[in-house]
C-alpha positions as CSV (number, residue, x, y, z in Angstrom):
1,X,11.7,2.1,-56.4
2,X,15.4,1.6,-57.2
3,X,14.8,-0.7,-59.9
4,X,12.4,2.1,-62.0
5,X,14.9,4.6,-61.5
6,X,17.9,2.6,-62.8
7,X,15.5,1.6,-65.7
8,X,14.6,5.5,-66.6
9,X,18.2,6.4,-65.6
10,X,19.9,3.4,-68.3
11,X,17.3,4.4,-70.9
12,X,17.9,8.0,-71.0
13,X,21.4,8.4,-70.0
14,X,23.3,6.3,-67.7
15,X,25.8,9.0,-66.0
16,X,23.2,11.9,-66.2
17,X,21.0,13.5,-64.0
18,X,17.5,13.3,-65.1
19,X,16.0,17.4,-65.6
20,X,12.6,18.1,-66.8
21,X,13.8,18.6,-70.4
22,X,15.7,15.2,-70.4
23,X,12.2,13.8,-68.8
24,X,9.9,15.7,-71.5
25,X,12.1,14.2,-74.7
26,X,9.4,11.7,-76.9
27,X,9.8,8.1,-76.4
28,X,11.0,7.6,-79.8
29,X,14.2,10.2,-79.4
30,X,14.8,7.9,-76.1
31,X,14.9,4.8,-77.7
32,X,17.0,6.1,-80.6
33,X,19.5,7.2,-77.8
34,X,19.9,4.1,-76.5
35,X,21.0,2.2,-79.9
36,X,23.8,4.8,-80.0
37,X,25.7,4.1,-76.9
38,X,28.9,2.9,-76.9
39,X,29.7,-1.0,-77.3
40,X,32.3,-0.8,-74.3
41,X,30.0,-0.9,-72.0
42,X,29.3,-4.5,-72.9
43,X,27.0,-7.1,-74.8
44,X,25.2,-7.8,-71.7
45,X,24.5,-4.0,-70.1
46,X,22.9,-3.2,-73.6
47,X,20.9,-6.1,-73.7
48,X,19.4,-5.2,-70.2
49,X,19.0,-1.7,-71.1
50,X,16.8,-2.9,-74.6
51,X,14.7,-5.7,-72.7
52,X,13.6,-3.1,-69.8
53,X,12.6,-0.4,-72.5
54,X,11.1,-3.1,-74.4
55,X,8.9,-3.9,-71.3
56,X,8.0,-0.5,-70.6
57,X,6.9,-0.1,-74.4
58,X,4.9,-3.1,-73.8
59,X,2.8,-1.8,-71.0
60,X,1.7,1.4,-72.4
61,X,2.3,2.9,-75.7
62,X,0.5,5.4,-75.7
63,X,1.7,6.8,-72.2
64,X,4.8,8.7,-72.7
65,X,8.1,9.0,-70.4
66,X,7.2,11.3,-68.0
67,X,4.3,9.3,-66.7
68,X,7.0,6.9,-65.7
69,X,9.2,9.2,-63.9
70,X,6.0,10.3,-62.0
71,X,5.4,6.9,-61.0
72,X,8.3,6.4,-59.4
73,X,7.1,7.4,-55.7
74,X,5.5,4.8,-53.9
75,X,1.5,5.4,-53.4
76,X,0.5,5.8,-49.6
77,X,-0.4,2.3,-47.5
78,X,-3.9,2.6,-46.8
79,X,-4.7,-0.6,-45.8
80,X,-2.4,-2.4,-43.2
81,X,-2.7,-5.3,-41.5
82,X,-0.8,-7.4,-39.4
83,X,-2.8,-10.4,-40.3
84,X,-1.3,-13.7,-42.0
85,X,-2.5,-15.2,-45.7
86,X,-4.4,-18.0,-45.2
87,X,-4.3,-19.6,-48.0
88,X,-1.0,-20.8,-50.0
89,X,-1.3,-19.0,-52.9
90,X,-1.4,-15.9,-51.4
91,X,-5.1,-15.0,-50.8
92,X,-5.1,-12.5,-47.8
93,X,-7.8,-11.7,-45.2
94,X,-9.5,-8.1,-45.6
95,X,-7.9,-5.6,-43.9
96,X,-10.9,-3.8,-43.3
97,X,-12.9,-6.6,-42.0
98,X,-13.2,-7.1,-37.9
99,X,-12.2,-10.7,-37.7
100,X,-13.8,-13.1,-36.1
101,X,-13.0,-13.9,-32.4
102,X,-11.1,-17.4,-31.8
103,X,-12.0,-18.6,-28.4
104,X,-9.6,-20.5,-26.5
105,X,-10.3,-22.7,-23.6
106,X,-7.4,-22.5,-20.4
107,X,-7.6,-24.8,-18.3
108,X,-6.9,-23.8,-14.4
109,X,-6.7,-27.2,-12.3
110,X,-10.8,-28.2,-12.6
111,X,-12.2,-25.2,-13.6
112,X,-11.8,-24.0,-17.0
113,X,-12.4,-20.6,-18.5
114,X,-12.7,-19.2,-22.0
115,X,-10.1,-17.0,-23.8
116,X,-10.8,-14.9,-26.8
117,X,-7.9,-14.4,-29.4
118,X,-8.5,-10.8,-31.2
119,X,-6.1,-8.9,-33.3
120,X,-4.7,-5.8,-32.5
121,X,-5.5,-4.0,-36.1
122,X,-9.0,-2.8,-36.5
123,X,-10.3,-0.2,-38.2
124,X,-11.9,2.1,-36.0
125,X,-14.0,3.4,-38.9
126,X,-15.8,-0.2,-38.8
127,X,-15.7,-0.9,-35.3
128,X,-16.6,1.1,-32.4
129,X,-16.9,0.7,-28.9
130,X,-20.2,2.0,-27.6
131,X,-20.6,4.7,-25.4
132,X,-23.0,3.2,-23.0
133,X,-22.8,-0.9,-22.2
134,X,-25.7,-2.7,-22.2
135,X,-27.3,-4.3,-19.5
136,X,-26.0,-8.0,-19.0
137,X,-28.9,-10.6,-20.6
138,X,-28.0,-12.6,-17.4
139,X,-30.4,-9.9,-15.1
140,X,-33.8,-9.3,-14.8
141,X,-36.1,-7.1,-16.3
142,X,-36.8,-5.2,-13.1
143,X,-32.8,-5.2,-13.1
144,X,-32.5,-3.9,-16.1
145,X,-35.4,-1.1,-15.8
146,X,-33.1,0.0,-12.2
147,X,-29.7,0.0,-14.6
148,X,-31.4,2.4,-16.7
149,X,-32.8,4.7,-14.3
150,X,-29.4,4.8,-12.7
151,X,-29.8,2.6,-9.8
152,X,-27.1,0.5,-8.2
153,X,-27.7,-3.3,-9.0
154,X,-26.4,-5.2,-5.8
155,X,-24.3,-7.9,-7.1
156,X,-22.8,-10.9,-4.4
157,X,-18.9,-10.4,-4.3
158,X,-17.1,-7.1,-5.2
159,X,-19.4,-4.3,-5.2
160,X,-20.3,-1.8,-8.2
161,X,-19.8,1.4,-7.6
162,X,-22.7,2.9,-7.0
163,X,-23.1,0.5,-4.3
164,X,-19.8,1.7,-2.5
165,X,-21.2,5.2,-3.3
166,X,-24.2,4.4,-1.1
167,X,-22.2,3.0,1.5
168,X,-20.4,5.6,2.3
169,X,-23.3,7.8,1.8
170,X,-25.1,6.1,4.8
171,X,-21.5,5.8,6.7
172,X,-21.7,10.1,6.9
173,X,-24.7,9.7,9.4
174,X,-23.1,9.9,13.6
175,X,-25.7,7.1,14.1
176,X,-25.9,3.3,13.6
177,X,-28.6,0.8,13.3
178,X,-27.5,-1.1,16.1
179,X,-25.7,1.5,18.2
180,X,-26.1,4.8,18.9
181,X,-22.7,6.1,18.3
182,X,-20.4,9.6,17.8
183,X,-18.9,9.8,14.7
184,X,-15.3,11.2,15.3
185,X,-14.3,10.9,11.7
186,X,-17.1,13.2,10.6
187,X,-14.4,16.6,10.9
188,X,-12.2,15.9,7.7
189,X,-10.8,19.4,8.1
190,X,-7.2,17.9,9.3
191,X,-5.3,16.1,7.3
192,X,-3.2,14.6,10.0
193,X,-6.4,12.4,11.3
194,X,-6.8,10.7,8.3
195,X,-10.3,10.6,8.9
196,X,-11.5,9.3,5.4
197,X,-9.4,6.2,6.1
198,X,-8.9,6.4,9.8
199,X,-11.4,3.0,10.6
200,X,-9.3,1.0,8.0
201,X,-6.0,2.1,9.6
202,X,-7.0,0.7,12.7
203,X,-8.6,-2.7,11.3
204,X,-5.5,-3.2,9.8
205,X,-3.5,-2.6,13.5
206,X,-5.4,-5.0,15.1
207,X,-4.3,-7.5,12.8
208,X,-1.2,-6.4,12.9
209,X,-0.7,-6.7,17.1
210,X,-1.9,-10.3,16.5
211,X,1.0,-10.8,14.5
212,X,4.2,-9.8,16.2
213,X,3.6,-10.4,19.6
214,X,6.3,-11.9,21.8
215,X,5.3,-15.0,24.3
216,X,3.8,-14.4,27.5
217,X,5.6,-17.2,28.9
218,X,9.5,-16.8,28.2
219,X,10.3,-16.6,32.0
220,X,9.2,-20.3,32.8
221,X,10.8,-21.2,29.4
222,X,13.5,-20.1,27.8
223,X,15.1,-17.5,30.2
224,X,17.0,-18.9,33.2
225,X,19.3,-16.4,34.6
226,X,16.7,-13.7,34.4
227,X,13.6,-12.8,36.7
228,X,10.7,-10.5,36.5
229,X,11.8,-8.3,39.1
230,X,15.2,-7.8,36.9
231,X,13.0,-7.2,34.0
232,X,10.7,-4.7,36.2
233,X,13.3,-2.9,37.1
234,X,15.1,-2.4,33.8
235,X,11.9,-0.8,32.3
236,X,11.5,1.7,35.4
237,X,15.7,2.7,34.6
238,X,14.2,3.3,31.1
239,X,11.2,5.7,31.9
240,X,14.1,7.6,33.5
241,X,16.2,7.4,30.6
242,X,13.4,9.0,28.3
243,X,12.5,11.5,31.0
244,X,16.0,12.9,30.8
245,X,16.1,12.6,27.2
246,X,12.6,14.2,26.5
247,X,11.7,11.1,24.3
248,X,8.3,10.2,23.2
249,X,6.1,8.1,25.0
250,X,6.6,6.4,21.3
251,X,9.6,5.3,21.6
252,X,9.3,4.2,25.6
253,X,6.6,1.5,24.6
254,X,8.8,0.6,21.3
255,X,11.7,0.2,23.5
256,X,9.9,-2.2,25.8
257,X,8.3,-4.1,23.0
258,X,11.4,-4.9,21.3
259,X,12.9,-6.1,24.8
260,X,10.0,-8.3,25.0
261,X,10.3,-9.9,21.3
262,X,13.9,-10.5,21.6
263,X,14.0,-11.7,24.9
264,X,10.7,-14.1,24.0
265,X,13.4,-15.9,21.7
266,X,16.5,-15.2,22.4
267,X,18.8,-16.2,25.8
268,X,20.3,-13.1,27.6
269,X,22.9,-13.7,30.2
270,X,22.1,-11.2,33.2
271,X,25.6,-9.2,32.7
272,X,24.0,-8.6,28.9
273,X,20.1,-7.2,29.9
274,X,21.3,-3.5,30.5
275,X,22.8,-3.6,27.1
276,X,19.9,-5.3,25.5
277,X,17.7,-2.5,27.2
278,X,19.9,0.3,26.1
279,X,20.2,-0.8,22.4
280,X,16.7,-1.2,22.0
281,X,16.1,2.5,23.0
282,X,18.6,3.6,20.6
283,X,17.2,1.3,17.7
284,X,13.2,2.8,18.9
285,X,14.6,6.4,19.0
286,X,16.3,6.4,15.7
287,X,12.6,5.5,14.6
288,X,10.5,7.5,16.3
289,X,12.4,10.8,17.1
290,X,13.8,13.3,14.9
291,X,17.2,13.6,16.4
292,X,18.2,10.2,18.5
293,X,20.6,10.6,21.1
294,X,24.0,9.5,20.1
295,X,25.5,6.3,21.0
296,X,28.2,7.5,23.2
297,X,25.2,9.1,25.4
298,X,23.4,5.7,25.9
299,X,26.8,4.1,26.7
300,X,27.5,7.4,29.4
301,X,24.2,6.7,31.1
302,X,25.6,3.1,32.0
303,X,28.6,4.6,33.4
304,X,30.7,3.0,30.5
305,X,29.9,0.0,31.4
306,X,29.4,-1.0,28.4
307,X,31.8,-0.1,25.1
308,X,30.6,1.5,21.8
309,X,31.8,-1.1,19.7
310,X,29.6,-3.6,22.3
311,X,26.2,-1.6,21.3
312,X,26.3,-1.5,17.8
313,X,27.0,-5.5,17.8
314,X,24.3,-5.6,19.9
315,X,22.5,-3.4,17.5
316,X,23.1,-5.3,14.1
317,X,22.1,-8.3,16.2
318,X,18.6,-6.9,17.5
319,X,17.8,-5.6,13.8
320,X,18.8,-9.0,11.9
321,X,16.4,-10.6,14.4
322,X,14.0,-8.4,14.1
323,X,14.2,-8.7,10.1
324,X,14.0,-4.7,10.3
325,X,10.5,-4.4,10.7
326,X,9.9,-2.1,12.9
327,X,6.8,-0.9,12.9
328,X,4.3,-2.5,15.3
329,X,1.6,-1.0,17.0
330,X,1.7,-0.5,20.5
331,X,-1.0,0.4,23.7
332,X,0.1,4.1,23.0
333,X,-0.8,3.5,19.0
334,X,-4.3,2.4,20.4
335,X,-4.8,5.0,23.3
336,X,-5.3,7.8,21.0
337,X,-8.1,6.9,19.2
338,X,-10.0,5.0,22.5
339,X,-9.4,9.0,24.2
340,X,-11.2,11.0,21.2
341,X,-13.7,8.4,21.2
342,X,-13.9,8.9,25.0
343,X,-14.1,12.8,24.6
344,X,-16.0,13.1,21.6
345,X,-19.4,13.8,23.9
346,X,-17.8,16.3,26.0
347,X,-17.3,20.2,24.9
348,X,-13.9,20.7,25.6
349,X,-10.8,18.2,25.7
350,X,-10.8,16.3,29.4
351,X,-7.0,16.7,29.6
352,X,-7.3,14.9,33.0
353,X,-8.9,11.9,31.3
354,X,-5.7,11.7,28.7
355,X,-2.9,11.6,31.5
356,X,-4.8,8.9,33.3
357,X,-5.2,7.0,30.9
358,X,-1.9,7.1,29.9
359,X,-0.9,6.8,32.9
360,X,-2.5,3.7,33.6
361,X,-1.2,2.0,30.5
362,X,2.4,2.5,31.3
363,X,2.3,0.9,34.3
364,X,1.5,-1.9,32.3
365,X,5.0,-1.8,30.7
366,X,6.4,-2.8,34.3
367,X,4.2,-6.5,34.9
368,X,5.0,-8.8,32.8
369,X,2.1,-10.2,33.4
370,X,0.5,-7.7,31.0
371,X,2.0,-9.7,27.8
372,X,-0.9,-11.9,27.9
373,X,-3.2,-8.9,26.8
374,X,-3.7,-7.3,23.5
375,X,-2.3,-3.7,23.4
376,X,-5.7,-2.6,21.9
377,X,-7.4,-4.4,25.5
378,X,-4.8,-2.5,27.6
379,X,-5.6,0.8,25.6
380,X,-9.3,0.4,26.2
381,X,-9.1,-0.7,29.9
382,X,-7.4,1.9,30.4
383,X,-9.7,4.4,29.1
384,X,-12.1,2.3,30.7
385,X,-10.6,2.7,34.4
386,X,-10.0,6.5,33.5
387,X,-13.4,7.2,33.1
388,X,-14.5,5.5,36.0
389,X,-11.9,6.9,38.2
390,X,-13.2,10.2,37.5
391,X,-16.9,9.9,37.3
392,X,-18.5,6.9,38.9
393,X,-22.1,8.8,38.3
394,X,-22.4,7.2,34.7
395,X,-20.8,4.2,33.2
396,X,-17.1,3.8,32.2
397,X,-18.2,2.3,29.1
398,X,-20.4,4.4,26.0
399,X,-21.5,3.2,22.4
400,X,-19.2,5.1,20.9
401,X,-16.1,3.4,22.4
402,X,-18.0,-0.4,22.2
403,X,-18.0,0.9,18.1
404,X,-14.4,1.9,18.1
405,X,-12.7,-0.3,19.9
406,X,-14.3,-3.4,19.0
407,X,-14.5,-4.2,22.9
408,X,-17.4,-4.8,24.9
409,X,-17.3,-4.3,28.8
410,X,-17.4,-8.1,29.6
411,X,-14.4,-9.0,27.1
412,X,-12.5,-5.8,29.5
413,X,-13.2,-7.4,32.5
414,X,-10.5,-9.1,33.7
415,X,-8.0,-6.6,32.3
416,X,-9.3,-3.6,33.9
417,X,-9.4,-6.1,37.1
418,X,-5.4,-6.3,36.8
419,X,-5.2,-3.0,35.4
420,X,-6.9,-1.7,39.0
421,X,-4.4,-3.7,41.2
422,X,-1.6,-2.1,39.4
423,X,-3.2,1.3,39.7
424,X,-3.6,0.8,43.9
425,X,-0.2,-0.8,44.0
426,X,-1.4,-3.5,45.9
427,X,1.3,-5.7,45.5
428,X,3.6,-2.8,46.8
429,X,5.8,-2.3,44.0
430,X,9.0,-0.2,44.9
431,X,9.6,1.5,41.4
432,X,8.6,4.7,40.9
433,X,9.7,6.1,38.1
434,X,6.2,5.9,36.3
435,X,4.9,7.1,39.5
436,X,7.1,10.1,40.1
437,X,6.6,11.2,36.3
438,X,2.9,11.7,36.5
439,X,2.7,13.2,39.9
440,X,4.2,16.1,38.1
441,X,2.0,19.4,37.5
442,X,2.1,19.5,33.6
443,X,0.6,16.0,34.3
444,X,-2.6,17.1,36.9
445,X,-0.6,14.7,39.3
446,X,-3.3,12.0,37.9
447,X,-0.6,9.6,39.7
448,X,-2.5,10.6,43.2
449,X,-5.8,9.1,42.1
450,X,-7.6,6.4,42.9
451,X,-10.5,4.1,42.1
452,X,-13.4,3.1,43.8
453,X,-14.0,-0.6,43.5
454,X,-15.9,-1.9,40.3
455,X,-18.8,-2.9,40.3
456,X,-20.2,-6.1,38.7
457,X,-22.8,-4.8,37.0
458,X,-20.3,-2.6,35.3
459,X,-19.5,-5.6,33.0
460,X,-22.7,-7.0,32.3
461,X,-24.8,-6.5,29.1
């Protein structure tokens, strides 16, 4: 485009700016201009000047100058491609063409799969992506005649989605093929019980409790200079501590947990367990409550006997074992779910059931012979001794808590066995604190129950 215009611009007049009247002069009076200019602009500029005029005489006569100066913006790119010549001199593929598709094999260790090569241009006057896809040539007629009528084709692996539609279609239903279960998910009307996602939630729990468990066996092993009676009675000063404090239950089995894990792999002199106790209830109750009691408070409740400085080494220590995670599920985490599942054939709430069994699952925090179980297996023998504690007219056990809990009354046995002892006290345990707490009012005083014995039918299918 610069070169035309310094061609027209040279011809006409070199220093001037081109009007319509300059651009509607005759060839012939242009030409005639151009032998007059002055020689000091040089042999060579002149020359130039006559060859380019020359050449646009040669192209068209007949056409005259303002043709030219027309011309001189470039015509729109219609065609573009970013595709490559093939050929050397030049020869281009058509834009307009879809090319052809270059398959490419990849090899991945034994198995190989093919690649197809396309380029991005293409037209999309010429090519068009259907509206409706095909059925595959791979199915069946019969297949083929379901596709079209809109039926889901059940393929092995990952499922279309019309067959997840169906499934949770037929997942709406309270009842089961093989048991006769109550749905509990069924009311989606609050949001906080996640009930569209609610069963996956607590899949993924039970995986996680697997996980990060601490060893049942530390005692024998790895701790010398502390006992199970020290340990005992460290967890009973902590149900105190969050009685005072109004904590959680959350952050009571967090606490404990975390005492657990750490001391599963980690030697503690008996001066340090206090201060190992303490920091884990301030590292659970920054997590689980929404204002933590202060450091200096968990270091006045041991009469100073230990120094601020002391717990937060002790603090940084706990977290950097514990990688920062967390988050762990818990009995408590459990016994939620196993209690609505209890309740969900009875009219109103059994708030009598819900403090048992809570009840009963935090004694479990004092033996540490209660490590060996799951906390999903302490959650549901709990609910499981609950139930029988207060009705022994039906069984403990129902459909709907064998669906929820993934337990079946044999696989409880022995837990709800232990679980029994503990509730008796038949090993005469002097701590209390559990005890105390839930022979309160505001709790029924469920702490003043007890069972009958089981039965051994109770546990057989």
């Amino acid at each position: 485009m610069k070169r035309e215009n310094s061609v027209i611009s040279a011809a006409i007049e070199p220093m001037v700016r081109i009007t319509r009247s300059r651009a509607a002069v005759p060839e012939k009076s242009m030409v005639a201009r151009t032998a007059e200019l002055p020689k000091q602009r040089g042999q060579k500029r002149a020359l130039r000047i006559n060859s380019s005029t020359a050449i646009l005489r040669e192209r068209n006569k007949n056409v005259p100058l303002t043709s030219y100066v027309e011309q001189k913006c470039r015509p729109v790119l219609k065609d573009v491609t970013n595709l490559c010549c093939n050929t050397s001199n030049g020869d281009c593929l058509n834009a307009t063409k879809v090319p052809k598709k270059k398959k490419k094999i990849m090899r991945v260790g034994n198995s190989s799969m093919n690649v197809s090569k396309v380029t991005t241009s293409v037209d999309p006057k010429v090519y068009q992506f259907p509206s409706k896809l095909p059925p595959r040539s791979s199915q069946s007629c019969s297949d083929r005649k379901s596709h079209e009528q809109g039926n889901p084709i059940e393929i092995k692996g990952f499922p279309r989605k019309g067959t997840v539609e169906k499934a949770v279609r037929d997942a709406a239903p309270s009842t089961s093929t093989k048991l006769d279960f109550i749905d509990i998910d069924s009311d989606q009307k609050d949001p906080q019980q996640c009930s569209q996602y609610a069963h996956d939630i607590y899949n993924n729990l039970r995986v996680a409790e697997v996980i990060r468990r601490p060893h049942s066996n530390f005692m024998e092993t790895l701790q010398l200079d502390i006992t199970q009676s020290m340990r005992a009675i460290l967890v009973d000063w902590i149900v105190e501590v969050s009685e005072e404090y109004m904590l959680v239950p959350d952050t009571l089995y967090l606490a404990v947990h975390f005492i657990d894990l750490f001391l599963s792999q980690n030697y503690v002199e008996r001066k340090n367990l206090q201060l190992l106790g303490i920091t884990c209830m301030l590292v659970a109750s920054k997590y689980e409550e929404m204002c933590a009691p202060r450091v200096e408070e968990f270091c006045f409740i041991t009469d100073n006997a230990y120094t601020k400085s002391e717990v937060l080494a002790m603090e940084s220590l706990i977290l950097n074992f514990l990688g920062f995670r967390l988050s762990t599920p818990t009995a408590k985490t459990f016994l939620r779910r196993f209690v609505r599942s209890a309740q969900a054939s009875y009219k109103n709430p059994n708030l009598e059931l819900e403090f048992l069994a809570n009840y009963l699952a935090e004694l479990t925090l004092l033996e540490y012979g209660f490590l060996k179980f799951t906390p999903s297996a302490i959650a549901a023998s709990s609910v499981f001794l609950a139930r029988w504690t207060l009705d022994q007219s039906i069984h403990p056990w129902s459909p709907t808590l064998e669906h929820y809990t993934n337990y079946k009354a044999q696989d409880l046995k022995s837990t709800v066995l232990a679980l029994q002892d503990l509730q008796l006290n038949t090993n005469n345990c002097l701590l209390n604190a559990i005890r105390a707490k839930y022979r309160q009012d505001k709790f029924k005083s469920v702490a003043c129950l007890s069972s009958p014995k089981l039965l051994e039918t109770l546990f057989q299918t």
